[in-house]
VONUDREN-586823 format. One record per residue: x, y, z of N, C-alpha, C, CB in turn; residue in three letters; residue number from 1. Coordinates in nm, 2 decimals. Glycine has a CB too. Example, Ala and Ser with C-alpha at 12.3 -4.5 7.8 and 13.67 -1.06 7.14 Angstrom:
1.32/-0.57/0.78/1.23/-0.45/0.78/1.32/-0.33/0.78/1.13/-0.45/0.90/Ala/1;
1.28/-0.22/0.71/1.37/-0.11/0.71/1.29/0.00/0.79/1.41/-0.06/0.57/Ser/2;
END
This chain:
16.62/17.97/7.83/16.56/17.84/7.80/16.43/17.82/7.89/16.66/17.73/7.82/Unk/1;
16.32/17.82/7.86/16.21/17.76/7.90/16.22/17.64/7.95/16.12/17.76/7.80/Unk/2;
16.08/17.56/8.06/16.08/17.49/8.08/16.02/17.38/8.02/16.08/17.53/8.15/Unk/3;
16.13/17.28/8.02/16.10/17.15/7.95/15.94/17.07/7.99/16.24/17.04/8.00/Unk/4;
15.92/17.07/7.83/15.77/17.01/7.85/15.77/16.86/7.79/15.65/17.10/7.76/Unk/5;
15.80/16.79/7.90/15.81/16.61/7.88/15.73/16.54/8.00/16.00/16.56/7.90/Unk/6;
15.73/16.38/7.92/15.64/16.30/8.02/15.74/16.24/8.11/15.54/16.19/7.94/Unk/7;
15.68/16.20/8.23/15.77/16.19/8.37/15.87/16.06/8.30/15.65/16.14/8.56/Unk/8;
15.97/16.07/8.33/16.07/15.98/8.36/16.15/15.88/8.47/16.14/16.04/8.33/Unk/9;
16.21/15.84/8.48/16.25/15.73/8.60/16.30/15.82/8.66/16.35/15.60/8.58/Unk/10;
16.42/15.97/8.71/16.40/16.02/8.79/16.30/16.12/8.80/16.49/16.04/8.81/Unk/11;
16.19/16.18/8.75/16.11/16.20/8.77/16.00/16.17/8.83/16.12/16.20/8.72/Unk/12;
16.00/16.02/8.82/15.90/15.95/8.93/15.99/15.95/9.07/15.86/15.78/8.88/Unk/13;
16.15/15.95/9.07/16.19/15.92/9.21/16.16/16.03/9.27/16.33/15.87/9.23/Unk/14;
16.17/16.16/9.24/16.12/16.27/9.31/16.02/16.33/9.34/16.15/16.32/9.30/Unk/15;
15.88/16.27/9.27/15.79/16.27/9.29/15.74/16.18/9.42/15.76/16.25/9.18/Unk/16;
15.78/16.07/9.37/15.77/15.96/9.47/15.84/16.03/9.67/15.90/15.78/9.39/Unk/17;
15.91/16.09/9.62/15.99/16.16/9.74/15.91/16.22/9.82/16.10/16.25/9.71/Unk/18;
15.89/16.34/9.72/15.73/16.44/9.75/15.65/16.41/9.80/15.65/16.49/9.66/Unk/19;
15.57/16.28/9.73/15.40/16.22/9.76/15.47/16.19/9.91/15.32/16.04/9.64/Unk/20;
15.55/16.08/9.97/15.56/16.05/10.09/15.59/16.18/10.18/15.66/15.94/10.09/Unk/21;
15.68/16.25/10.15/15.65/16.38/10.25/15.58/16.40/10.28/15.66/16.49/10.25/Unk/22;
15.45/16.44/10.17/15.32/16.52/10.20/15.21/16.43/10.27/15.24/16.58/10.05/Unk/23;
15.24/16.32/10.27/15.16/16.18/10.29/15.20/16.19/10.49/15.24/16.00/10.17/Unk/24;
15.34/16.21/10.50/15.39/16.22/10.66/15.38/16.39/10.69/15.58/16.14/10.69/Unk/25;
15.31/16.44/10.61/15.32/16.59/10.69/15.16/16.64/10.73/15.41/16.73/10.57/Unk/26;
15.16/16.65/10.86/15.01/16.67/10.88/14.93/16.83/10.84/14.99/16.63/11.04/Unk/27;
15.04/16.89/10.78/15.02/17.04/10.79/14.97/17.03/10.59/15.20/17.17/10.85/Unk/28;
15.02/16.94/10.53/14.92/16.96/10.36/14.93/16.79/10.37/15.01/17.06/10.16/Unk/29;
14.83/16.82/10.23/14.80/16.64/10.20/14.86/16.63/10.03/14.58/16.59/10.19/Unk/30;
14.91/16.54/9.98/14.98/16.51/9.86/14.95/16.59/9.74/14.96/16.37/9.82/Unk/31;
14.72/16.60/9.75/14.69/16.65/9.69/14.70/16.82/9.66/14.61/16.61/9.70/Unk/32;
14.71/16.84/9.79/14.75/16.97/9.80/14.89/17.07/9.73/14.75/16.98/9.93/Unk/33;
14.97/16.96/9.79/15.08/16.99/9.72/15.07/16.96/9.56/15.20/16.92/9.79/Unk/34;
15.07/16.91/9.51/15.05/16.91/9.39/14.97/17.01/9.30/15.00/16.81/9.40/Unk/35;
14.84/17.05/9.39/14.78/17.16/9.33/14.85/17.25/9.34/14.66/17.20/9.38/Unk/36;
14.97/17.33/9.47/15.03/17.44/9.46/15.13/17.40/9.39/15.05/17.50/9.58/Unk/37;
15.19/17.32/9.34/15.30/17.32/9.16/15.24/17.33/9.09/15.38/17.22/9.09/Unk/38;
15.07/17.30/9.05/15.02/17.32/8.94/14.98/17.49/8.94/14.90/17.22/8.92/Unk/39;
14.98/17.48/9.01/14.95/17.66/8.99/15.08/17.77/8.98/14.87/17.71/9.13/Unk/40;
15.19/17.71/9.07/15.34/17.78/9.00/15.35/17.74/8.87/15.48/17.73/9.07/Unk/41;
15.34/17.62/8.80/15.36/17.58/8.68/15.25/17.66/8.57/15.34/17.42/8.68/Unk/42;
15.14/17.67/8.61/15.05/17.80/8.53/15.10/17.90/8.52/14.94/17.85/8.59/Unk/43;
15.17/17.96/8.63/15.21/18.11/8.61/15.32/18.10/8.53/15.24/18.21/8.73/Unk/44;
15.38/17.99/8.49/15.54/18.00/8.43/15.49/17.95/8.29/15.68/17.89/8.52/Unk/45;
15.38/17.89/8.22/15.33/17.90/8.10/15.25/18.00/8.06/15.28/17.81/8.08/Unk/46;
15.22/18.08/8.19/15.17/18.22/8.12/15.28/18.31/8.12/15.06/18.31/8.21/Unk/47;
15.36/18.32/8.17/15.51/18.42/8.19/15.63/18.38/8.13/15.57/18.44/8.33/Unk/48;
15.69/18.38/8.04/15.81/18.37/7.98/15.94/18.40/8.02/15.80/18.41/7.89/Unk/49;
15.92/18.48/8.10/16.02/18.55/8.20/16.05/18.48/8.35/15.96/18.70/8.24/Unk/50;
15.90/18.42/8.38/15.90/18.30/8.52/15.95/18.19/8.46/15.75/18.26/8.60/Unk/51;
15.92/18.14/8.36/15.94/18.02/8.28/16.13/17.97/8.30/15.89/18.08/8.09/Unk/52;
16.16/18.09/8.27/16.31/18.11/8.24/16.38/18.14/8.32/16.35/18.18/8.15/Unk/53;
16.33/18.20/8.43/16.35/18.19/8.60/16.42/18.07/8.64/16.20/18.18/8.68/Unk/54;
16.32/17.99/8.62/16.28/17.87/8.69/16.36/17.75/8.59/16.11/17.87/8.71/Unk/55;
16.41/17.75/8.48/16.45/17.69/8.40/16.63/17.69/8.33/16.36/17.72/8.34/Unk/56;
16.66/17.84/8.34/16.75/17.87/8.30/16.87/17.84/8.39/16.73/17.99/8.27/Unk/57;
16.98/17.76/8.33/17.10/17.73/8.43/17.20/17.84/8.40/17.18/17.59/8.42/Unk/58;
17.19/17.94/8.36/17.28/18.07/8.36/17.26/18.16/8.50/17.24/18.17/8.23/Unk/59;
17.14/18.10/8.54/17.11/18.14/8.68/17.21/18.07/8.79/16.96/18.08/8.72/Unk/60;
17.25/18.18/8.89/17.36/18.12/9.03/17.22/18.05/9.10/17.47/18.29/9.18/Unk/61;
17.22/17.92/9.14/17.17/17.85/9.24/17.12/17.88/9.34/17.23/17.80/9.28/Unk/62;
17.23/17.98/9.40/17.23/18.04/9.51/17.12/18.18/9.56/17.35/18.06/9.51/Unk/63;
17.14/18.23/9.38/17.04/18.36/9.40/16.93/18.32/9.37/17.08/18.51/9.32/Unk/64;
16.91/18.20/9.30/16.74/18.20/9.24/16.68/18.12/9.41/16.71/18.05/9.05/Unk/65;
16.78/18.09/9.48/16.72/17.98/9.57/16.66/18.15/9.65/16.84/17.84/9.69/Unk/66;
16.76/18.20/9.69/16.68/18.36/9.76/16.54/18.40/9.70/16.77/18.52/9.73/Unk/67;
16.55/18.45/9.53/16.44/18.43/9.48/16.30/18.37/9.53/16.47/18.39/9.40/Unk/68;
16.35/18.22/9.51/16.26/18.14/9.55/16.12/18.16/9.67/16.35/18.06/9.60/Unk/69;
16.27/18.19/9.75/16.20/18.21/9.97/16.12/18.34/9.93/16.38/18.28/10.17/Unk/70;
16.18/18.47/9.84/16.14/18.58/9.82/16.01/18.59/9.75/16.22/18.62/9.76/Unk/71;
15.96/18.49/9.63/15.85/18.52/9.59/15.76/18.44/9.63/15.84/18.54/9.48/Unk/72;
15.82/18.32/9.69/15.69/18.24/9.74/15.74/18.22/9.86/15.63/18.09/9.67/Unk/73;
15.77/18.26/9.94/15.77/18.23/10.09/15.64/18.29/10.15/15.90/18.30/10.15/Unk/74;
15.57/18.28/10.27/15.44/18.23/10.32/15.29/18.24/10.20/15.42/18.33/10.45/Unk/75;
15.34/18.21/10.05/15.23/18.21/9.96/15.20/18.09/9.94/15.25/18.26/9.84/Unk/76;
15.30/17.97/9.95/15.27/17.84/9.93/15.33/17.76/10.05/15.32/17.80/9.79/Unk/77;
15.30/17.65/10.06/15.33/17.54/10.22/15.49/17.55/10.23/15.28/17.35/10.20/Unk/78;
15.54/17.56/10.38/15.67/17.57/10.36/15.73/17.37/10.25/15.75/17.60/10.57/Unk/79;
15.64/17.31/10.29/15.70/17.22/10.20/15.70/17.18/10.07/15.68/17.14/10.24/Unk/80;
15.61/17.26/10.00/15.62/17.33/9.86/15.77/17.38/9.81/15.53/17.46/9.86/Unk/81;
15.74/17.46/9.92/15.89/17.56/9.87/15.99/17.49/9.87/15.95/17.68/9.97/Unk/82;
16.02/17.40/10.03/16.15/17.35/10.01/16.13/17.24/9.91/16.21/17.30/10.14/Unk/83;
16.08/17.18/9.84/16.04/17.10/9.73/16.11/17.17/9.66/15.90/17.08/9.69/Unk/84;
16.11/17.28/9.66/16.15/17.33/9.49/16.29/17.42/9.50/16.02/17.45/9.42/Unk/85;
16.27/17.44/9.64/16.41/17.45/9.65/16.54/17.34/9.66/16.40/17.52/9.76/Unk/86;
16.48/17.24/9.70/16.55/17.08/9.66/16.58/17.06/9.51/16.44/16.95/9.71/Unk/87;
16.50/17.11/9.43/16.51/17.07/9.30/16.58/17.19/9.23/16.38/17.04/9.24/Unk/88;
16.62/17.30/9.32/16.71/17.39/9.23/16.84/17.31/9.28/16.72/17.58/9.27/Unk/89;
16.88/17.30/9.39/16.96/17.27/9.45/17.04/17.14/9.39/16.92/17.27/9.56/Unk/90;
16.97/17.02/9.32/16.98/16.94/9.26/17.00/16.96/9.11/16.90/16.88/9.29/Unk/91;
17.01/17.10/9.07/16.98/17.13/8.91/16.87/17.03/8.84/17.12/17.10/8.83/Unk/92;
16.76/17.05/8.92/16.63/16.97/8.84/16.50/17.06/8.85/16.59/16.82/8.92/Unk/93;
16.52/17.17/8.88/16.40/17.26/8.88/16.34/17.31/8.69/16.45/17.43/8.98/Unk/94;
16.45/17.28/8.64/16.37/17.30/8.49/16.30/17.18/8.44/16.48/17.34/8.37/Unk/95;
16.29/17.05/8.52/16.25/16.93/8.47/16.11/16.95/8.58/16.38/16.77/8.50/Unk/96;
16.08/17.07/8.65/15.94/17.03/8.70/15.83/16.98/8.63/15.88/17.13/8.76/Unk/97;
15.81/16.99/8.54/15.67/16.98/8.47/15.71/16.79/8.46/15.65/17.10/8.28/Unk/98;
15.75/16.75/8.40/15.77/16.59/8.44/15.82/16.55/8.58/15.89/16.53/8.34/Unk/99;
15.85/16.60/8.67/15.83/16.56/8.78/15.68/16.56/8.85/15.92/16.63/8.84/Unk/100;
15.58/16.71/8.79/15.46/16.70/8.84/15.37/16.64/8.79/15.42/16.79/8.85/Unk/101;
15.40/16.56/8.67/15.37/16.50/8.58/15.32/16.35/8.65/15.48/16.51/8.48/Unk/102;
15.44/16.35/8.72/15.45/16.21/8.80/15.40/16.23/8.90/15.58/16.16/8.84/Unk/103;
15.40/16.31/9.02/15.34/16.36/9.10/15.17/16.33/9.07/15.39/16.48/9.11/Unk/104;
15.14/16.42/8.95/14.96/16.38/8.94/14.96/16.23/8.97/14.87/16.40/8.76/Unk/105;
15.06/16.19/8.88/14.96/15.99/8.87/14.95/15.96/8.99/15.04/15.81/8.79/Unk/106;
15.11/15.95/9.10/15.07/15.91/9.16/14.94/15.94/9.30/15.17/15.89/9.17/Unk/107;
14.89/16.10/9.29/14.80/16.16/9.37/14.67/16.10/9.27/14.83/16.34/9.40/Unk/108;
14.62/16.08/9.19/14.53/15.99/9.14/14.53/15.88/9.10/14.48/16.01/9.07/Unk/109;
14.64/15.80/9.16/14.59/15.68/9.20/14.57/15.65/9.36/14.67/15.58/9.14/Unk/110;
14.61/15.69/9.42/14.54/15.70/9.53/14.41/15.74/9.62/14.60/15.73/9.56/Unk/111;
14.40/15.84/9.52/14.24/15.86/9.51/14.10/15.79/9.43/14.24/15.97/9.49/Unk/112;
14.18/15.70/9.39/14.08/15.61/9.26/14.04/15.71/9.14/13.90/15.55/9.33/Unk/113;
14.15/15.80/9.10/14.10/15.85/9.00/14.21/15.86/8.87/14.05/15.98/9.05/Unk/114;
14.14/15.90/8.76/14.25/15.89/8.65/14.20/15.98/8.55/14.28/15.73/8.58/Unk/115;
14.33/16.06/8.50/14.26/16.18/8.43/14.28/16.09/8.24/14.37/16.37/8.47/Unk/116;
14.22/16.18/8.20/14.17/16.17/8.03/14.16/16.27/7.94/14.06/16.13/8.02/Unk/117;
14.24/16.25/7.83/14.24/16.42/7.73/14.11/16.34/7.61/14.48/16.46/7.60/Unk/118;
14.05/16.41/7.59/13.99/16.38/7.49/14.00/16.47/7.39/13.88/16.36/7.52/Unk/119;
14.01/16.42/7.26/14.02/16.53/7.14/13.92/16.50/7.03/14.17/16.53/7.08/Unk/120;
13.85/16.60/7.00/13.76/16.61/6.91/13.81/16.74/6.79/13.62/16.65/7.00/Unk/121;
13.70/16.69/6.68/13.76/16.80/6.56/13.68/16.96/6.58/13.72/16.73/6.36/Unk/122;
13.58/16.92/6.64/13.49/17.04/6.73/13.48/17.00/6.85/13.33/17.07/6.69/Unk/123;
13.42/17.12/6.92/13.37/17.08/7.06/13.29/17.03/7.08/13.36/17.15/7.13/Unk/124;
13.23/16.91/7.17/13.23/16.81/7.18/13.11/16.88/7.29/13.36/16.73/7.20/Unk/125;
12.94/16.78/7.24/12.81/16.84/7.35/12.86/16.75/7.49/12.59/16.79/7.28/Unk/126;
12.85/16.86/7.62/12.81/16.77/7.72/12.76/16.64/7.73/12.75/16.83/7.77/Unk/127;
12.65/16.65/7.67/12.60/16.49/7.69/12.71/16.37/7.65/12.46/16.47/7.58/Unk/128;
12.73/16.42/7.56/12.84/16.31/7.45/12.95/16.33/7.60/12.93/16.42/7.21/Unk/129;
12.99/16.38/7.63/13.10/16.40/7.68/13.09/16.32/7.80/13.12/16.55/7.70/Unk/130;
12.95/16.28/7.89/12.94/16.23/8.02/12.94/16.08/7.98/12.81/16.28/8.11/Unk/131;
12.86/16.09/7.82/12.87/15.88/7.82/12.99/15.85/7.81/12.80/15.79/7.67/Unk/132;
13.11/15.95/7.76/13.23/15.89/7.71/13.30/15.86/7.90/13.33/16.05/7.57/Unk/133;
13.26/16.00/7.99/13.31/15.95/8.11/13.24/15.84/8.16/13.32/16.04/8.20/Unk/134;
13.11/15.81/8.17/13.05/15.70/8.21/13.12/15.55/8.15/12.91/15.71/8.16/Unk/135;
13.14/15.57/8.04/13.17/15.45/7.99/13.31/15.38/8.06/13.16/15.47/7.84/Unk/136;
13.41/15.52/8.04/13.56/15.52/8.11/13.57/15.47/8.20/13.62/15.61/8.14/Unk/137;
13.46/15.51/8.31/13.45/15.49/8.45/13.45/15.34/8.49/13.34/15.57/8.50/Unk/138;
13.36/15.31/8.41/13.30/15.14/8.42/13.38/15.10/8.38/13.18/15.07/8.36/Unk/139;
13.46/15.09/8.26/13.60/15.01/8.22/13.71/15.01/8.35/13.68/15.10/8.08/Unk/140;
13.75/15.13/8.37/13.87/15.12/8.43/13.88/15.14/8.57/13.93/15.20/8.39/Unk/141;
13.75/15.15/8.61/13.70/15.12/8.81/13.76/15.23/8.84/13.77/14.97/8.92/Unk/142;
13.72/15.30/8.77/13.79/15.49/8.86/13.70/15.58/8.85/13.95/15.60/8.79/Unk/143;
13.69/15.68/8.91/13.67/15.84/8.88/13.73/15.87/8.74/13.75/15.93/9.01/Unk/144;
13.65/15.92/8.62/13.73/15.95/8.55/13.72/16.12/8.55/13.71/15.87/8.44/Unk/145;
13.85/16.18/8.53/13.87/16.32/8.53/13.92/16.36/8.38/13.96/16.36/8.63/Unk/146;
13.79/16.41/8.33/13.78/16.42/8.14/13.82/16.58/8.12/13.58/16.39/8.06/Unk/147;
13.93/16.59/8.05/13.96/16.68/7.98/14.00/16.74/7.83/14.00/16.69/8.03/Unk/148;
13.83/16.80/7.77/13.85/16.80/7.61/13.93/16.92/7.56/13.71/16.80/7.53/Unk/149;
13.93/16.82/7.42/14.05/16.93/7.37/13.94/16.94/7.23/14.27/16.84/7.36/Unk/150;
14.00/17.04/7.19/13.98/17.05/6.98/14.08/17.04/6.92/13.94/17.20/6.90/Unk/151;
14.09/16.97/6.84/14.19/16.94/6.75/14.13/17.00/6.59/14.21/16.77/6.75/Unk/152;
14.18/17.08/6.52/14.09/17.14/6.40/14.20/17.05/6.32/14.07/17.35/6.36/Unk/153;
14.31/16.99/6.35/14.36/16.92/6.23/14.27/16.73/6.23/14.57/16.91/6.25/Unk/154;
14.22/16.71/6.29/14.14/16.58/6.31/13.98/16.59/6.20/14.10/16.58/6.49/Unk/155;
13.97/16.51/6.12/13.89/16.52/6.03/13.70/16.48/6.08/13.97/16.41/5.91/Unk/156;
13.69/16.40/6.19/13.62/16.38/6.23/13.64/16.29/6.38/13.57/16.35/6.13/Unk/157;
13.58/16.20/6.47/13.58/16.08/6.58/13.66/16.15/6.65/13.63/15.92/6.56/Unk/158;
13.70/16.09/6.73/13.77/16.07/6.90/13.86/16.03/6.90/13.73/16.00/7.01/Unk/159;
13.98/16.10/6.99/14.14/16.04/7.00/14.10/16.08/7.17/14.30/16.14/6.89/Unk/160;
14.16/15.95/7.24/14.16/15.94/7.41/14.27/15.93/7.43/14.09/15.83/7.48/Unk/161;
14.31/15.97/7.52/14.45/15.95/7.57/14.45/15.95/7.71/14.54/16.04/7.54/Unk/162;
14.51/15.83/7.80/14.51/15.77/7.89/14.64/15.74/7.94/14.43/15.68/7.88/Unk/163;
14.72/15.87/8.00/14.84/15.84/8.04/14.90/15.85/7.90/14.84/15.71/8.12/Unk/164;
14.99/15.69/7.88/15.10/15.71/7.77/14.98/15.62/7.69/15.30/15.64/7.80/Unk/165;
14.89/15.59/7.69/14.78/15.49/7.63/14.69/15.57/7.52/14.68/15.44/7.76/Unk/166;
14.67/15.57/7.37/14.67/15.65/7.25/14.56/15.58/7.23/14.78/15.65/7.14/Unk/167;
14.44/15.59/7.25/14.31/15.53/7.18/14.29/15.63/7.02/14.14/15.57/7.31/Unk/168;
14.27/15.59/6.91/14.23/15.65/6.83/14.16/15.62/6.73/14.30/15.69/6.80/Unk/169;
14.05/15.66/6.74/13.92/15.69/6.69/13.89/15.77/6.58/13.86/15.72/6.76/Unk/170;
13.97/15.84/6.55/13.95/15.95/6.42/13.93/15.89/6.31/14.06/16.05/6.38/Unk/171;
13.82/15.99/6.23/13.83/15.98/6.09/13.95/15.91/6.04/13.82/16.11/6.03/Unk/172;
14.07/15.99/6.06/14.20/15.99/5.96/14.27/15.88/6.00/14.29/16.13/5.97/Unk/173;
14.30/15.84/6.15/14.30/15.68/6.16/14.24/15.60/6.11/14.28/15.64/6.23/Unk/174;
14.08/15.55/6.11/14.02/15.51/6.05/14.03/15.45/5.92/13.96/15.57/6.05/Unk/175;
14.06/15.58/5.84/14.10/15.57/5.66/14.26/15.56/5.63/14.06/15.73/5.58/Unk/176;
14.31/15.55/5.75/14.45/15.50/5.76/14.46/15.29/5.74/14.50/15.56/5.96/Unk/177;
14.37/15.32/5.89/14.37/15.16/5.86/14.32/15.09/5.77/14.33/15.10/5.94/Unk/178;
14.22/15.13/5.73/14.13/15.09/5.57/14.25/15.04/5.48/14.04/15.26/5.47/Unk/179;
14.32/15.22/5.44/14.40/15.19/5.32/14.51/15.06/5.35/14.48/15.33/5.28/Unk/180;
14.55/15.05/5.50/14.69/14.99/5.49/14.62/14.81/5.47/14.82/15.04/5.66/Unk/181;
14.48/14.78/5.55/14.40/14.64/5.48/14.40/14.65/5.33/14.22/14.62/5.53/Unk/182;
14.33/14.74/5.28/14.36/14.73/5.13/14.44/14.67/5.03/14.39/14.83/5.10/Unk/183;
14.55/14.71/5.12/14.72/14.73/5.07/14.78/14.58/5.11/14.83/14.87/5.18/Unk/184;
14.76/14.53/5.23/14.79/14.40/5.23/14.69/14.28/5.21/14.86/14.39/5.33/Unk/185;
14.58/14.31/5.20/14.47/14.23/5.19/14.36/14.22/5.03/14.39/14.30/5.32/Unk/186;
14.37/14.31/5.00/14.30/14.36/4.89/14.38/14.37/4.79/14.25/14.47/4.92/Unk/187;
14.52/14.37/4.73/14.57/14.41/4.64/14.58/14.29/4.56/14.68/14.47/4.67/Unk/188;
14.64/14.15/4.65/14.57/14.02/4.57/14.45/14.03/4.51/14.54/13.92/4.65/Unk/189;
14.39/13.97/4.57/14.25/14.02/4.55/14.23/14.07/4.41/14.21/14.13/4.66/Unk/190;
14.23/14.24/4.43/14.18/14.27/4.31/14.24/14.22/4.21/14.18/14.38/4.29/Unk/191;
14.38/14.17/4.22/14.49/14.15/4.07/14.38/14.01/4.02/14.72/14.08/4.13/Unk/192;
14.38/13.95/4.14/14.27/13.79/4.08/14.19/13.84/4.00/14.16/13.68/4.20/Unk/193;
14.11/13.90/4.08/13.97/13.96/3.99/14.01/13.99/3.86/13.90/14.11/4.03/Unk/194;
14.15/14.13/3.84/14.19/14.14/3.71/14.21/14.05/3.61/14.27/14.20/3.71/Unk/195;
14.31/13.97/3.65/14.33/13.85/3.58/14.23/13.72/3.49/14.38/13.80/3.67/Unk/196;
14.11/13.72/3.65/14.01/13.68/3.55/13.92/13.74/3.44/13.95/13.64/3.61/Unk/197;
13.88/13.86/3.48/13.84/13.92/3.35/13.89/13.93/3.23/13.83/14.02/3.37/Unk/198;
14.06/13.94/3.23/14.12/13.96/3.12/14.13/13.81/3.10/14.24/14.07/3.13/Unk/199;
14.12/13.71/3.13/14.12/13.59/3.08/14.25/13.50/3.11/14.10/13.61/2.94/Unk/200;
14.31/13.56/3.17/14.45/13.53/3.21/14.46/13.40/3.28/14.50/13.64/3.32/Unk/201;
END
């Protein structure tokens, strides 16, 4: 079983929240840091299927993945990394990392005044276009914004933003979504009147 790809949850945030304050009282890394070294164990385990399932699979003894653990990342990442994740085998929550780090980001950008952003386009999207959309973010929401585009080839045309759990959508196919459904409750009178009067009704 691979590791579960979900948005942070209430214990999710409590162990996150756990983390951020360690790294916040440990003068040897900073929150951000830690965070970067799970995002980068979390890279190698969406590139590896085999780490993935390491790190995920409860057919695994506890005991031997925790050895594992000390074994493949012991002096590669901060000892408080490790025991981080060795806490979360230990707890049977190491397959829920990706929503724990999930939580972890927000809270390490908000503390830094920053907030990240997916942007999705139906092509790729010119630089320029790309800095007004952060400019503009920036001034709305009094942060640093940290923009990351995406392509979407099923999107017919415009912009879908996503801000956290927050769905801006801008596409073509929204667009002609909402059209039809005014149509539908706004317009269907309407035309019947029109009909009616023509036909003399």
């Amino acid at each position: 079983m691979p590791l579960i790809e979900a948005k942070p949850d209430a214990l999710a945030k409590l162990y996150a929240t756990a983390a951020f304050e360690l790294a916040d009282n440990d003068p040897s890394i900073s929150p951000e840091d830690l965070l970067g070294e799970i995002e980068d164990i979390l890279e190698i385990a969406r590139a590896d299927k085999n780490f993935s399932e390491f790190l995920a699979s409860r057919l695994i003894d506890s005991n031997k993945r925790d050895n594992a653990l000390q074994s493949m990342l012991g002096g590669k990442v901060s000892p408080l990394t490790l025991n981080f994740l060795r806490q979360l085998n230990r707890k049977d929550r190491l397959g829920h990392i990706i929503a724990i780090t999930g939580a972890l980001d927000e809270l390490v950008q908000a503390r830094y005044g920053r907030v990240e952003v997916d942007v999705f386009s139906a092509t790729p999207m010119a630089p320029d276009a790309l800095d007004r959309i952060k400019h503009k973010l920036s001034e709305s929401l009094g942060k640093e914004v940290i923009l990351h585009p995406y392509t979407d080839s099923a999107m017919l045309g415009g912009i879908k933003i996503r801000i956290g759990d927050r769905l801006i959508d801008a596409s073509v196919r929204a667009e002609l979504a909402r059209m039809r459904e005014s149509l539908l409750k706004k317009g269907g009178p309407s035309i019947r009147g029109r009909s009616a009067d023509l036909l003399g009704e």
